[in-house]
C-alpha positions in Angstrom: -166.7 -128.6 -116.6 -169.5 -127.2 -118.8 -168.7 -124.2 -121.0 -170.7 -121.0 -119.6 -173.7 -119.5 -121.9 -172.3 -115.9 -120.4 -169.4 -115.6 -118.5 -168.0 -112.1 -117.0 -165.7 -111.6 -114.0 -168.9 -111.0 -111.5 -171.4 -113.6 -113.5 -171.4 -116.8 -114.9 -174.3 -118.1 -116.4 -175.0 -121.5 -117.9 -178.0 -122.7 -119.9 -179.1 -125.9 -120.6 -180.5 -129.1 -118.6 -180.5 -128.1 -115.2 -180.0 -132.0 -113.7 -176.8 -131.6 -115.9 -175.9 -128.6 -114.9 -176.1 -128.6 -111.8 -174.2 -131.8 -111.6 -171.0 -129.9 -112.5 -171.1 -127.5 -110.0 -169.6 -127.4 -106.3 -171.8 -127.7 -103.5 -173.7 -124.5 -102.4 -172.4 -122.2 -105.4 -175.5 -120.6 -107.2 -177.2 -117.7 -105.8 -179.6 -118.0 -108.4 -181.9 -120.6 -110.8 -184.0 -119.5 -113.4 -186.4 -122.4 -114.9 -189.4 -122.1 -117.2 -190.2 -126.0 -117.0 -192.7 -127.0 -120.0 -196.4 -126.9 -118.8 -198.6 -130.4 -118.8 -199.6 -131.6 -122.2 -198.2 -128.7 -124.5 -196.1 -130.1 -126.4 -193.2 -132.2 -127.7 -189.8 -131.0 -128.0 -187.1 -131.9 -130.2 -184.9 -133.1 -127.5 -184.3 -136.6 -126.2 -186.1 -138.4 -123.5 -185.1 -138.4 -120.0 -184.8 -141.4 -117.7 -186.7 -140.2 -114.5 -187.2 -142.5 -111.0 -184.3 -144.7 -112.3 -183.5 -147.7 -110.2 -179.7 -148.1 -110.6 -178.9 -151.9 -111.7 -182.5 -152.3 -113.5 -182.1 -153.6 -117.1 -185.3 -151.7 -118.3 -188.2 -153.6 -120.0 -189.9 -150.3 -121.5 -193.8 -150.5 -122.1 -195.8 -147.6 -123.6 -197.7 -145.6 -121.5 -199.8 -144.3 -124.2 -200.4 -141.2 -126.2 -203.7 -139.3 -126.8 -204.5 -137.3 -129.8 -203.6 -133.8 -130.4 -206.2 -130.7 -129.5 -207.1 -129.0 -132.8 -208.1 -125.7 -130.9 -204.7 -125.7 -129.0 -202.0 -126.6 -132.4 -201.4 -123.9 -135.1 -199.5 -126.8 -137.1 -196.5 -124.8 -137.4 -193.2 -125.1 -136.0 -191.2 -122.4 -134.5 -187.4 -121.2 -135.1 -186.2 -124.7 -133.2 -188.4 -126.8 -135.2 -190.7 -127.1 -132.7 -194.8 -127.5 -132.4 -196.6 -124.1 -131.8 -199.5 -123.9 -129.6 -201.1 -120.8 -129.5 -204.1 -118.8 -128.8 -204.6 -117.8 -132.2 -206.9 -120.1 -133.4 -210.6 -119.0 -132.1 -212.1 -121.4 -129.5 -214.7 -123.4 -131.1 -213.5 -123.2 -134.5 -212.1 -125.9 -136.7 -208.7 -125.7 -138.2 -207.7 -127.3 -141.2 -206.4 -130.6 -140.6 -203.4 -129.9 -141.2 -203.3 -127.3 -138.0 -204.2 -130.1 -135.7 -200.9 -131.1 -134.8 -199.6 -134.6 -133.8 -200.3 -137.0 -131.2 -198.6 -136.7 -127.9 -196.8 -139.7 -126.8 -197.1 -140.4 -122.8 -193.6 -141.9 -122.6 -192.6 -145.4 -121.6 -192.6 -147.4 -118.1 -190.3 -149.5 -117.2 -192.1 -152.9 -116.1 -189.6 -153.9 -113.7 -189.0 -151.0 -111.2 -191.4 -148.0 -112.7 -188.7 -146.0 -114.3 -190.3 -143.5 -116.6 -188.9 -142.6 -119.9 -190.0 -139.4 -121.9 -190.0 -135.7 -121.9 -190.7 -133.6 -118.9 -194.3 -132.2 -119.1 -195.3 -135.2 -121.4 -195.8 -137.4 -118.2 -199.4 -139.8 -118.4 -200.8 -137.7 -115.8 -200.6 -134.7 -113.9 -199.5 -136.5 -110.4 -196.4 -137.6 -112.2 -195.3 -134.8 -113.7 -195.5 -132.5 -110.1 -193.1 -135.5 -108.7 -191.0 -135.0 -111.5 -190.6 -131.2 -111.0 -190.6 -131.8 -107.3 -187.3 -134.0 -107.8 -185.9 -131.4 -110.0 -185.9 -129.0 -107.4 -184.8 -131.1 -104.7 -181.8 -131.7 -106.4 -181.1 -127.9 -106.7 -180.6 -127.7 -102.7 -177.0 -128.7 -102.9 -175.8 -126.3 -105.3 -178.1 -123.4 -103.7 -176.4 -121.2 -101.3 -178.5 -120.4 -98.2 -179.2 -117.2 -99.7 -180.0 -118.5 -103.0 -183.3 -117.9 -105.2 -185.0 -120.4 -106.8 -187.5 -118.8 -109.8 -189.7 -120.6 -111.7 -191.3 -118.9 -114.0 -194.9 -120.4 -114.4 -198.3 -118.7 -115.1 -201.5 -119.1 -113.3 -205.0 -118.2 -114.3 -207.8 -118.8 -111.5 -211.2 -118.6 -112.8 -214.3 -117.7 -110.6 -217.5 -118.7 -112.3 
């Protein structure tokens, strides 16, 4: 059983992967998940890749599925507290950082060229189809844990435009 982040004698609260997680729990047992996925195209973590539409018995013959250069209004070229990329608003739109604020290229992930398996980081997906599937499948697999009075959040911000 994974070790709780919190543990107290009404709540018990673990952080990490959620497909890992939640794989460790009994059936309809959570009143509650909390997920901030990554947004599309923000950034690479340091974490490993994840094997996503697996086909079990496949021996995997990975192929790149490309990569595309970093934004230079988007990187700040510094890393946070985890060692991680920052993206941030701070750099004024239309301006030119120094090169070294652009950042690094972002890698798309691998295909498998027998049965499609993708291979990479969740929000790092080649395009935007892809990585909705992914969190779609994420969340399906939260219904067995989920009692029926369960919430599901997902923290995620919007901006609509009207021009």
């Amino acid at each position: 059983m994974l070790d709780p982040f919190y543990h107290d004698p009404q709540t018990t609260i673990y952080c990490g992967d959620n497909l890992e997680i939640q794989q460790s729990l009994p059936k309809q047992s959570v009143d509650m998940i909390m997920t901030s996925p990554p947004y599309f195209w923000t950034r690479k973590y340091d974490a490993p890749e994840k094997l996503f539409d697996n086909h079990n018995g496949c021996s995997h013959t990975w192929l790149s599925a490309g990569s595309r250069s970093a934004n230079p209004d988007r990187s700040t070229g510094g890393k946070d507290l985890y060692g991680n990329g920052i993206y941030t608003d701070r750099i004024k739109r239309g301006s030119q950082p120094g090169h070294s604020a652009r950042g690094e290229a972002i890698e798309f992930g691998s295909f498998c060229t027998s049965c499609n398996a993708w291979k990479g980081q969740l929000g790092l997906e080649p395009d935007p189809d892809l990585y909705i599937k992914h969190l779609c499948d994420i969340f399906d697999a939260s219904k067995h844990v989920l009692k029926k009075t369960a919430l599901l959040k997902m923290f995620c911000f919007i901006i609509v435009l009207s021009i």
